[in-house]
C-alpha positions in Angstrom: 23.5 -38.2 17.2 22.5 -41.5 18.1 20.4 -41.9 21.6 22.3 -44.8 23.9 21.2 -46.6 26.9 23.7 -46.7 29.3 22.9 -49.3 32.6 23.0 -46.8 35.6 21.5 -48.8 38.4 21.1 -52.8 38.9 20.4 -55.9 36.8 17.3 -57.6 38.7 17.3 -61.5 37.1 13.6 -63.0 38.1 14.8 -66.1 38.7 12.7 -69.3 39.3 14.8 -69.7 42.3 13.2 -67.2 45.2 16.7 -67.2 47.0 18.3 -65.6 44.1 15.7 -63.0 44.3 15.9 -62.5 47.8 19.5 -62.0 48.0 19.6 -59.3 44.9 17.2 -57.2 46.7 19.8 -57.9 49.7 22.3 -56.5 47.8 24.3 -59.2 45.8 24.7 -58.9 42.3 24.5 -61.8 39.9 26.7 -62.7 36.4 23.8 -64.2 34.2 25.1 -67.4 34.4 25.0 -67.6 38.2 21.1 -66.3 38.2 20.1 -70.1 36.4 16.9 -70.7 35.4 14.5 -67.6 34.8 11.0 -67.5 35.7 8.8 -67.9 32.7 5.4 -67.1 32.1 5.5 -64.2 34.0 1.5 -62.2 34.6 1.0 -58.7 34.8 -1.6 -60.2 37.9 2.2 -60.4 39.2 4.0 -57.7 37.9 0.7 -55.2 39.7 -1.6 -57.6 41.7 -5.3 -56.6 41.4 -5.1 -54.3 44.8 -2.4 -52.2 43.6 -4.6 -50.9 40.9 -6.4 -48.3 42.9 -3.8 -46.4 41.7 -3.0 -44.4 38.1 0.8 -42.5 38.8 3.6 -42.5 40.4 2.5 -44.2 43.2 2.7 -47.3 41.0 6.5 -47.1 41.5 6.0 -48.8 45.0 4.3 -52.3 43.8 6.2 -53.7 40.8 6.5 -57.7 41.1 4.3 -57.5 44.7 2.3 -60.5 43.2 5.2 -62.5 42.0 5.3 -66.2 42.7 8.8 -68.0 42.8 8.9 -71.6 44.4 5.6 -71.4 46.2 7.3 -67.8 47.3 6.3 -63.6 47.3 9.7 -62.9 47.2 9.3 -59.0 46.4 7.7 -56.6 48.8 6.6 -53.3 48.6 9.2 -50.8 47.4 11.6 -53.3 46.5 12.6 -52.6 43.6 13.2 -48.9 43.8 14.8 -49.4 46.9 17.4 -51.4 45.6 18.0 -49.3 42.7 17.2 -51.5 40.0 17.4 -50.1 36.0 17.0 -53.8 34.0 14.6 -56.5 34.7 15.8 -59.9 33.0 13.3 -62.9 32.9 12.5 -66.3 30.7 9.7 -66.9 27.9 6.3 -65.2 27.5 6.7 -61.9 29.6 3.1 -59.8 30.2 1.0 -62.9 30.0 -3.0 -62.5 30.8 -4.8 -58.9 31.2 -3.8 -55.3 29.5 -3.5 -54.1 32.2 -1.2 -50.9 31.2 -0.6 -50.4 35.6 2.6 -52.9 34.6 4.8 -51.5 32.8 3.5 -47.8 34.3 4.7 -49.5 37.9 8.1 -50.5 36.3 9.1 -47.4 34.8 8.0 -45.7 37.9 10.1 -47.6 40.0 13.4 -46.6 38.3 13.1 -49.6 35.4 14.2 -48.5 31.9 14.9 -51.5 30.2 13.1 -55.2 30.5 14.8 -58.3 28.9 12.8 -61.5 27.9 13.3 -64.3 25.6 9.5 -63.2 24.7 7.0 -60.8 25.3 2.8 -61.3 25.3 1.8 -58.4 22.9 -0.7 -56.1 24.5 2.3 -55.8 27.5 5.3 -55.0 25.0 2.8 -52.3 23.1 1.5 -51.0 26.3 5.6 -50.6 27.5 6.0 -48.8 23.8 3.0 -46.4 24.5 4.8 -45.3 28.1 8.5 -45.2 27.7 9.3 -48.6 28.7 12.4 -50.0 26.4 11.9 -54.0 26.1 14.3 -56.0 24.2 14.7 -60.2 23.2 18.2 -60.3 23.6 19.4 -61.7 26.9 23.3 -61.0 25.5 22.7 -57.6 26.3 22.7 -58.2 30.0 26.7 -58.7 30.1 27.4 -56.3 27.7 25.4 -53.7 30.3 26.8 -54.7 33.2 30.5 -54.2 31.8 29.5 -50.7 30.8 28.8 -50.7 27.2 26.6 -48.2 26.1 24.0 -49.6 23.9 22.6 -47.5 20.9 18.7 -47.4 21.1 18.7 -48.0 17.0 20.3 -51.8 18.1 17.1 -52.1 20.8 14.8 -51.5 18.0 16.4 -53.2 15.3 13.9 -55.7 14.2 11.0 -54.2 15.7 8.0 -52.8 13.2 8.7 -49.5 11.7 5.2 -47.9 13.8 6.7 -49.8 16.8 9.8 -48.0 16.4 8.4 -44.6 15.9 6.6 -44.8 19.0 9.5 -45.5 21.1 11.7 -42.7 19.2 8.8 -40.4 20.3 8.9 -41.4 24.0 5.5 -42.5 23.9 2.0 -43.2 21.7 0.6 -39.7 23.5 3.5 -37.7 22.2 3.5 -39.4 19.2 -0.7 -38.8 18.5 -0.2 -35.5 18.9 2.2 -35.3 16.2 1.0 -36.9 13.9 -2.4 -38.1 14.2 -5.0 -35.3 15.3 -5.5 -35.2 11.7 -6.0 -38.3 10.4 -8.7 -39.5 8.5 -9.7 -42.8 6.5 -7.6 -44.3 3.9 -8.6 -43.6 0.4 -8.8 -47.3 -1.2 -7.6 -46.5 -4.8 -5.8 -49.6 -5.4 -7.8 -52.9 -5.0 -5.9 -55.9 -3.0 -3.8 -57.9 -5.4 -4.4 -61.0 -3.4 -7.2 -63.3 -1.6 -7.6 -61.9 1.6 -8.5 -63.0 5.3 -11.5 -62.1 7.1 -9.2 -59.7 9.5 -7.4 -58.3 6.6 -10.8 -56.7 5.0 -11.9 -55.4 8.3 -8.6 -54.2 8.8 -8.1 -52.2 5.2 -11.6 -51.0 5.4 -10.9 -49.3 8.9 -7.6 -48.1 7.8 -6.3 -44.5 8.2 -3.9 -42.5 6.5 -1.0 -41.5 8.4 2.5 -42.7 9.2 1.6 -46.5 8.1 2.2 -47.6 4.6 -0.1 -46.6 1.7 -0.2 -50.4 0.6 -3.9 -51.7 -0.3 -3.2 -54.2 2.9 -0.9 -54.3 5.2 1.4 -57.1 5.5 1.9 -59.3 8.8 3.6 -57.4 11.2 3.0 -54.4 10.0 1.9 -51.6 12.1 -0.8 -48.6 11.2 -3.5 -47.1 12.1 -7.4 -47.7 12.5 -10.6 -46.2 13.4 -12.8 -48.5 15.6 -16.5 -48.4 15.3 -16.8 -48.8 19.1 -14.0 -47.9 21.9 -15.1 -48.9 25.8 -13.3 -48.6 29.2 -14.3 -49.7 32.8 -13.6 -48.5 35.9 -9.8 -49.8 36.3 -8.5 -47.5 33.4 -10.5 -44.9 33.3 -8.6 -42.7 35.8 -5.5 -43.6 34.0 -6.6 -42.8 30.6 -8.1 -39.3 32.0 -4.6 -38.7 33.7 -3.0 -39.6 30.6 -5.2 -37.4 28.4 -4.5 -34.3 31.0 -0.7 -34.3 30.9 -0.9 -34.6 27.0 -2.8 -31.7 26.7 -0.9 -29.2 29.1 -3.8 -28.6 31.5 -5.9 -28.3 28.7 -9.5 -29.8 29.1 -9.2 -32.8 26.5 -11.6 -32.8 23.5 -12.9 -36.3 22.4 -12.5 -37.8 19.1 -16.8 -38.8 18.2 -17.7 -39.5 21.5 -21.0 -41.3 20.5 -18.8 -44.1 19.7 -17.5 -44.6 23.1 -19.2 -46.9 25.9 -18.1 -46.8 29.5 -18.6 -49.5 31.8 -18.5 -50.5 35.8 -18.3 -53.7 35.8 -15.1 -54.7 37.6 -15.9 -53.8 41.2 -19.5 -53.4 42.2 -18.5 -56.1 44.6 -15.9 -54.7 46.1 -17.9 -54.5 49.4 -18.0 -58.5 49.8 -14.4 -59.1 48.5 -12.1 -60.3 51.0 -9.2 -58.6 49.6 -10.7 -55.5 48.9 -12.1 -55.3 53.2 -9.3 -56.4 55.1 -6.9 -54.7 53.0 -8.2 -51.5 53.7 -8.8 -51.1 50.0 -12.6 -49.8 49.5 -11.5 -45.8 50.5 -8.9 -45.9 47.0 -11.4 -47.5 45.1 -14.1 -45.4 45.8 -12.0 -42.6 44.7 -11.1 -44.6 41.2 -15.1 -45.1 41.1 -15.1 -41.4 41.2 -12.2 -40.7 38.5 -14.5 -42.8 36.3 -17.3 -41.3 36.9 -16.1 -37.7 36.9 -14.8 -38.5 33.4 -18.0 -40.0 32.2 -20.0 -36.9 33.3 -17.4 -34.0 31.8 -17.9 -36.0 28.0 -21.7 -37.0 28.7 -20.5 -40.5 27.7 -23.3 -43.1 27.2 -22.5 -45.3 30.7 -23.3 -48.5 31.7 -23.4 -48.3 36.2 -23.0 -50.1 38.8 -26.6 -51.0 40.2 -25.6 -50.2 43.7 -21.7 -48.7 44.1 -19.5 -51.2 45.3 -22.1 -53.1 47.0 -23.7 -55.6 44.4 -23.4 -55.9 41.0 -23.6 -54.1 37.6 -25.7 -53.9 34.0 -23.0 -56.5 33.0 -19.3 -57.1 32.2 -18.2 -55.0 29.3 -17.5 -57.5 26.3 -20.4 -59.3 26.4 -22.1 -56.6 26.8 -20.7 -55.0 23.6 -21.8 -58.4 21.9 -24.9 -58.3 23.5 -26.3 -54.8 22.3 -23.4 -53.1 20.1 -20.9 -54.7 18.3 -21.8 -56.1 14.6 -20.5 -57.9 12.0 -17.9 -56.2 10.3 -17.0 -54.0 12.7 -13.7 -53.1 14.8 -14.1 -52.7 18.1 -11.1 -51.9 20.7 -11.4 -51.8 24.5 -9.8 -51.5 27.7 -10.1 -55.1 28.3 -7.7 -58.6 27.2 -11.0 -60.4 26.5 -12.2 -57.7 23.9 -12.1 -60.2 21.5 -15.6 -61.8 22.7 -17.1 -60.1 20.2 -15.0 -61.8 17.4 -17.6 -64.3 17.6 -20.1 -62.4 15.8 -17.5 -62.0 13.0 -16.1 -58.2 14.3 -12.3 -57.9 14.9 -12.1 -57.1 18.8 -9.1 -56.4 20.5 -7.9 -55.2 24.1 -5.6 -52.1 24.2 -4.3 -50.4 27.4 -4.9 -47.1 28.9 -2.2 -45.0 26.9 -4.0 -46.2 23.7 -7.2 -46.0 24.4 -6.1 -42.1 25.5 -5.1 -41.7 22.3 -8.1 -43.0 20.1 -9.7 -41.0 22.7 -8.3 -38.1 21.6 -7.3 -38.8 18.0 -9.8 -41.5 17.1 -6.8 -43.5 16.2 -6.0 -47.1 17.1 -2.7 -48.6 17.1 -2.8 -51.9 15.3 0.2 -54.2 14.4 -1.6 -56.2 11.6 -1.3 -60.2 13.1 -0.4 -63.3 11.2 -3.7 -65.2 11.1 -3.5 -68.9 12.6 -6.6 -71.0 11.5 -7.2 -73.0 13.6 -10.2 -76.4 12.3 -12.3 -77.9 14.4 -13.5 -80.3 13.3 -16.7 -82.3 15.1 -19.4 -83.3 16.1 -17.8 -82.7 19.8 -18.7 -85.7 22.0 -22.0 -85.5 25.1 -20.8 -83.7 27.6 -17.5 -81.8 26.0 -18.1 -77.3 25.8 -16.3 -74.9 24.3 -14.3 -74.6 27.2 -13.1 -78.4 27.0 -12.1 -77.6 23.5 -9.9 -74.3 25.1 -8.0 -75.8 27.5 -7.4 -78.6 25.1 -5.9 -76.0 23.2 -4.0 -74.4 25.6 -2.7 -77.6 26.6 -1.5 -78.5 23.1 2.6 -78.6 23.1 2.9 -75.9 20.1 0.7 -73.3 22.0 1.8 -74.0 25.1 5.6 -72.9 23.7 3.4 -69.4 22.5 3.0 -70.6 18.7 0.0 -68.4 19.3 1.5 -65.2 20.7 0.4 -62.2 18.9 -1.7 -64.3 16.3 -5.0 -63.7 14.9 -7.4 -66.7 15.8 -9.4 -67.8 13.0 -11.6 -71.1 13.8 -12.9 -72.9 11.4 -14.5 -76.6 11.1 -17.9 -78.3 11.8 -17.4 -78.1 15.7 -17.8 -74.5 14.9 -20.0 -74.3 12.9 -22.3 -76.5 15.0 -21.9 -74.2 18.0 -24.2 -71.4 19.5 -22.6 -68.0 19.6 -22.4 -68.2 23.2 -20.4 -71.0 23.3 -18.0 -69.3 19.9 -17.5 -66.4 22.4 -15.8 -68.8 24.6 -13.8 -70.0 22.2 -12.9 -66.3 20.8 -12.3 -64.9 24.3 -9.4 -67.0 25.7 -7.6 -66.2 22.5 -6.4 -64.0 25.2 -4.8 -67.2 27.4 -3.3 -68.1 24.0 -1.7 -65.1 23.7 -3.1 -64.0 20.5 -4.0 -60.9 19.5 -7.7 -61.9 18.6 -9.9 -64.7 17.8 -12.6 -64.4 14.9 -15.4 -66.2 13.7 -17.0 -66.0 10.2 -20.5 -64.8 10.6 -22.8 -67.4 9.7 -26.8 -67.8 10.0 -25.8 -68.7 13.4 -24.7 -65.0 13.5 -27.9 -63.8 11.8 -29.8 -66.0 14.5 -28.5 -64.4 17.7 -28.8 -60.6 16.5 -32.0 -61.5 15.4 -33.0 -63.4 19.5 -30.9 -61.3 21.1 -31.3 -57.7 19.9 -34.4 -58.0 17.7 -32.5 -56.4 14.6 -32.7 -57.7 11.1 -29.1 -58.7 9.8 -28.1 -59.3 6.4 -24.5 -61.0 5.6 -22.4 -59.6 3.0 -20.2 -61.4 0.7 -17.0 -59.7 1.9 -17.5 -61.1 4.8 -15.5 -64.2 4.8 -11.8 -65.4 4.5 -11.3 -65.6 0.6 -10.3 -69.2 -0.9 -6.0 -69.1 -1.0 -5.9 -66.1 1.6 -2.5 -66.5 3.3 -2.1 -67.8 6.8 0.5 -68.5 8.4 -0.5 -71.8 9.5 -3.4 -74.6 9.8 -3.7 -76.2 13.3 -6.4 -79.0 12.8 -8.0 -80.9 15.6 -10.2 -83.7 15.7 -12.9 -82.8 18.4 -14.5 -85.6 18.3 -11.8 -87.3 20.6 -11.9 -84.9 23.5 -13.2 -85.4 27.2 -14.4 -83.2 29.6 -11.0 -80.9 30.8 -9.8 -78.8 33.8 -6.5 -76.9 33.7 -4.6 -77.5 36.9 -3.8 -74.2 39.6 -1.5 -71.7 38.1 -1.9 -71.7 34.6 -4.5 -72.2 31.8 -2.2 -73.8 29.9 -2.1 -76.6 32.7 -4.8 -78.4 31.3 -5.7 -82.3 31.1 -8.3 -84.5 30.6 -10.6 -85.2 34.1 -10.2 -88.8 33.3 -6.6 -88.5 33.6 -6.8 -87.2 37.4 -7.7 -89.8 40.4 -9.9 -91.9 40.1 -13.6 -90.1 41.6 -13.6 -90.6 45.2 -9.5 -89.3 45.0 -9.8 -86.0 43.6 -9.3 -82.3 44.8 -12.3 -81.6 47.0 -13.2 -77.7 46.2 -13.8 -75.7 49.3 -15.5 -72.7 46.3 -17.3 -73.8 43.1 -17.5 -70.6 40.8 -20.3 -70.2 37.7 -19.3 -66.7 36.1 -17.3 -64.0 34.5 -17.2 -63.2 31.5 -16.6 -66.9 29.7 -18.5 -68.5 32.2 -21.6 -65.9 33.2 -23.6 -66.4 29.1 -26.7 -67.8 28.6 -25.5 -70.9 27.4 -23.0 -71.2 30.7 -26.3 -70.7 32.4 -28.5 -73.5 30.6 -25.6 -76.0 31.1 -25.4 -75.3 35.1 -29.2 -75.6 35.0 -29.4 -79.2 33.4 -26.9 -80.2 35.6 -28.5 -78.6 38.9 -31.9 -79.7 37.7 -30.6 -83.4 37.4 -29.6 -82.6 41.3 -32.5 -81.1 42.1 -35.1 -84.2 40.6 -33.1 -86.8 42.9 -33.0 -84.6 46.3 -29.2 -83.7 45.9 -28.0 -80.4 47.1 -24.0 -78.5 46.8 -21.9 -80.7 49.2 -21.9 -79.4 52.6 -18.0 -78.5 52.7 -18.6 -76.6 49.3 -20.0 -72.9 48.5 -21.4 -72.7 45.1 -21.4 -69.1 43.8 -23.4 -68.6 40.1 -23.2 -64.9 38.7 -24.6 -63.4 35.7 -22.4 -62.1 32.9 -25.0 -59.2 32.3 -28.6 -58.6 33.6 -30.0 -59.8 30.4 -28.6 -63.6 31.4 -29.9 -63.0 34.4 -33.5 -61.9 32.9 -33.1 -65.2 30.3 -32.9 -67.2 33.5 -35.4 -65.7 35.3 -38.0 -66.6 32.0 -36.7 -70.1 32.5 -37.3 -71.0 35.8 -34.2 -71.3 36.4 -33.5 -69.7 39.8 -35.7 -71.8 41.7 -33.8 -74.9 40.8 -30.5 -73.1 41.6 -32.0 -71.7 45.1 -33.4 -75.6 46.1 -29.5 -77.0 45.7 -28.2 -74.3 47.6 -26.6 -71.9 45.2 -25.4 -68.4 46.1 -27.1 -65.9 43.0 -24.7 -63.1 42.4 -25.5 -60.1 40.2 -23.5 -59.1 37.1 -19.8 -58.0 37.8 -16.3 -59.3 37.1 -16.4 -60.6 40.8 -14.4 -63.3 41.7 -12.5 -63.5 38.2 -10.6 -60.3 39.0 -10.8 -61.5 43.0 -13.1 -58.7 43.5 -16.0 -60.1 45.4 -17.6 -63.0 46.5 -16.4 -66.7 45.3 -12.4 -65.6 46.1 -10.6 -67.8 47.9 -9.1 -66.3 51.8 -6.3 -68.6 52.7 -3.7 -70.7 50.2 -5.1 -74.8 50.9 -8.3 -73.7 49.8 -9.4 -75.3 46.6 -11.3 -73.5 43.5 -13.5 -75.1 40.9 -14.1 -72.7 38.3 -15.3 -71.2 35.1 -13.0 -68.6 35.1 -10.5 -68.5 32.5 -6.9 -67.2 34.0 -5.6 -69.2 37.1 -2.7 -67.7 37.4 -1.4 -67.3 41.0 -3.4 -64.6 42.9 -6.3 -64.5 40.5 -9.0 -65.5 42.6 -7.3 -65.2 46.0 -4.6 -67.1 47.5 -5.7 -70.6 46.9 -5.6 -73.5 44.1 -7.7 -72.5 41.0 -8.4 -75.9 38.7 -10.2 -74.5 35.3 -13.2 -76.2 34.2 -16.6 -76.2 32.3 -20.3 -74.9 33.3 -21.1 -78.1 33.6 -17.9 -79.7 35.3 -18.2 -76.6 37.7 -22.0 -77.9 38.8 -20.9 -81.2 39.3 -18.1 -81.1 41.3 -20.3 -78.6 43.6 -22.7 -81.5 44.2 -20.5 -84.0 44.3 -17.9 -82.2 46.7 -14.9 -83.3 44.4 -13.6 -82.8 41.0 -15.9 -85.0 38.8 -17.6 -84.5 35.1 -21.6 -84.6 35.0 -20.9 -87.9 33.2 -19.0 -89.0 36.3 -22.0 -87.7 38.6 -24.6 -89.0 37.0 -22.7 -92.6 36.8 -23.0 -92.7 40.8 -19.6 -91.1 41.3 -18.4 -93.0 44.6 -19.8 -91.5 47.9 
């Protein structure tokens, strides 16, 4: 007999109008056409803010869309939407956008939600709603058809959807579906050799395959979903709890058994600055998130995982933030590496295929060793160079986001391959920023060809010999699905304006200097902004300060924090903290911190304005205020000069 979903509760349309909101959760209900225009780009920073994941259950039920912004509007409280008895969520294009956080679609579903219509969905989100029961569909003619009663048959939900996809949902879950069927599984017996020039992502992909319920093809095609083993799996301190809850229902009060523990790294990194965030104090947050610090840590000490601490609790700082920490001691080239995180794919720019999963399937490889993977159409995207003075990786980013094909999600679920001299020519640091805000393009990875480049930074960094393979390229002819070429060499410094990356524009196309955004915060960190390249660039800027007797303007705080302790250690051998103390510069220790609005460098009331190195500014991110994205050294510069302004712009005398 074939399952149907019937609508019995509400149609909530998030509208780009906060009226129409406001006066569904007041009761009225809406015809499609009377909702009008649906709010797009849609975060899970506003589906669960960052302070309503202290929590791993039910409890979630009471937050869904807390955080989300509609005409300069919260229009959604607390308990809202189970209190108004709401079954289907409608909204516009790109749905799930920014972290993996799996607390989204858990919140939803726990609030009475089954079903969630988009015109498109980021693809960590739609998996993660797959892995816990959430049905998600593309076709906004359903709402109509709901709301006059039709039943719909689940088969017509997942028509089009990959077979693996499919499965999952017919199971109720990826936790009832491991158990099934993947306990067992082992690698995938190559017999047959691929008929066709292959990708870099397709040979990491085939030789981490397993056998199970995906097809025996030598490759799998685009789209496809299997199975893989990952050489590494990591979690921090958000979804650990979750994933231990997760793993503890699945096994019926059973104590769960890990799949090769060795191969799993655990990480605090998100909030050992909990203490000094604003958010975390006044809200009266700090007694939850001690208890998630202790979930975490429970779990760590019942499968004597290999863990990388907090230095000091919640009270300042860490060993590092988990991806470039991966890159930094762990991941290879080669490998497949899957954690808890949307910027996993950092370590794609040592030539490893990194992605970000959420806390159901990160259960599951826990307990299975098995990683969901739909394989991604590969994008290649060639840079070509040499990039101009003063223009970063992260100029060349927000160019991209910027660009009108990405902007519309051309890159949504695609694999990231860059190519051209501008890549070549790059350090790995400054790759990794490039492969990490494939997340803010809304692809499934980015990916770098290892190099001598690659051979380089092992070699510097982790003082181990490293010897490239021939495999370990894209073949000549491998299929992609398309070539986006740039031409570097005509880029300017960039900033992306406040509430999305893809806001971007060139600096010269704001004010002229002396009419620009003055930044109340100037944040150097995180995870794309906290390497040792980030570092270097703030120093030549702050140095060039320094020599002429300038200091951070008096109206602006500069916060610069370490992506791990060994950036910190690099700039310690440099000399670089006197020159950072003698401008005025607030050091912070490793931690997500201000990124994730968890510590120091978040913004307290909504006219304050954020310079940052960040890479998601989407409303609430850092605090209430105005978030512009910019580069290492655009953040420096603007802290001296107490406005928006390039080091170009600085250094010409910008007017005082």
């Amino acid at each position: 007999m074939a399952e149907h979903l019937a609508l019995r509760g509400r149609v909530l349309f998030l509208a780009a109008d906060p009226a129409v909101i406001e006066q569904q959760l007041a009761g009225t209900n809406f015809p499609r056409e009377a909702a009008g225009a649906l709010r797009d780009d849609i975060s899970t920073d506003e589906i669960t803010p960052l302070a309503t994941m202290t929590v791993w259950d039910e409890r979630l039920g009471r937050v869904p869309y807390t955080g989300l912004v509609a005409g300069g509007r919260r229009p959604i409280g607390r308990d809202a939407v189970r209190a108004g008895g709401f079954s289907v969520v409608v909204a516009g294009r790109r749905y799930g956008k920014g972290s993996s956080r799996e607390h989204s679609p858990m919140a939803e579903r726990h609030a009475g939600v089954r079903l969630v219509i988009a015109e498109s969905f980021e693809r960590i989100y739609r998996q993660n709603a797959d892995n816990v029961g959430l049905l998600t569909a593309t076709d906004l003619g359903l709402v109509e058809r709901l709301r006059a009663g039709e039943a719909i048959e689940l088969d017509e939900l997942l028509a089009g959807r990959e077979a693996l996809a499919a499965a999952i949902v017919r199971a109720g879950g990826l936790m009832a579906y491991g158990q099934r069927h993947l306990l067992a599984c082992r690698p995938k017996a190559q017999t047959t050799a691929p008929d066709r020039p292959l990708t870099l992502a397709e040979k990491i992909v085939v030789r981490h395959a397993l056998a199970g319920a995906d097809s025996q093809a030598p490759a799998p095609a685009p789209g496809q979903g299997l199975f893989v083993r990952a050489d590494w799996r990591f979690v921090h301190e958000y979804y650990t709890g979750m994933a231990a809850y997760l793993l503890d229902q699945a096994g019926g009060g059973r104590p769960p058994v890990l799949h090769e523990p060795q191969g799993i790294r655990a990480f605090e990194d998100h909030m050992s600055y909990a203490a000094r965030s604003p958010l975390h104090v006044q809200g009266g947050l700090l007694p939850t998130l001690a208890q998630m610090l202790q979930a975490h840590r429970a779990f760590v000490a019942q499968h004597a995982l290999v863990h990388h601490a907090s230095l000091d609790g919640i009270e300042g700082g860490s060993e590092g933030i988990s991806h470039p920490m991966m890159t930094e001691r762990y991941a290879l080239p080669g490998q497949l590496v899957a954690g808890t995180d949307s910027h996993t794919a950092h370590a794609g720019a040592i030539g490893c295929l990194a992605f970000g999963v959420g806390s159901t399937d990160m259960a599951n490889a826990f307990a299975t060793g098995a990683v969901r993977l739909t394989m991604p159409p590969v994008l290649r995207v060639d840079l070509e160079g040499p990039l101009p003075a003063g223009v970063t990786a992260k100029d060349v980013v927000l160019h991209l986001l910027a660009d009108p094909a990405l902007r519309a999600g051309a890159g949504l679920g695609r694999l990231f391959e860059f190519t051209g001299s501008a890549v070549r020519a790059m350090n790995t640091d400054e790759r990794a920023t490039l492969t990490n805000m494939t997340a803010e393009l809304g692809g499934f990875s980015g990916l770098v060809a290892p190099d001598e480049e690659t051979v380089h930074f092992l070699r510097e960094r982790r003082g181990i010999t490293f010897e490239l393979e021939p495999w370990m390229r894209s073949d000549d002819g491998a299929v992609v699905e398309a070539t986006l070429a740039f031409d570097c060499r005509q880029l300017a410094p960039m900033v992306a304006r406040p509430g999305d990356p893809g806001h971007g524009l060139a600096l010269s196309a704001l004010a002229p200097p002396g009419q620009r955004p003055r930044p109340h915060i100037a944040y150097g960190g995180s995870c794309t902004g906290g390497k040792r390249d980030d570092f270097d660039q703030y120093h030549a800027v702050l140095a060039w300060a320094a020599a002429r007797g300038l200091r951070v303007a008096p109206a602006t705080k500069l916060y610069l924090q370490f992506g791990t302790l060994a950036v910190r250690e690099h700039c310690v051998q440099r000399g670089y903290l006197e020159v950072f103390e003698q401008v005025g510069a607030e050091l912070l220790m490793p931690s997500c911190g201000a990124c994730a609005n968890c510590g120091p460098g978040s913004s307290t009331t909504t006219d304050e304005v954020t310079i940052s190195a960040i890479n998601r500014n989407f409303p609430g991110r850092s605090g209430p205020g105005q978030v512009w994205l910019a580069s290492p050294p655009t953040v420096a510069a603007s802290a001296i000069a107490g406005e928006i302004v390039s080091f170009a712009e600085l250094q010409a005398g910008w007017p005082r």
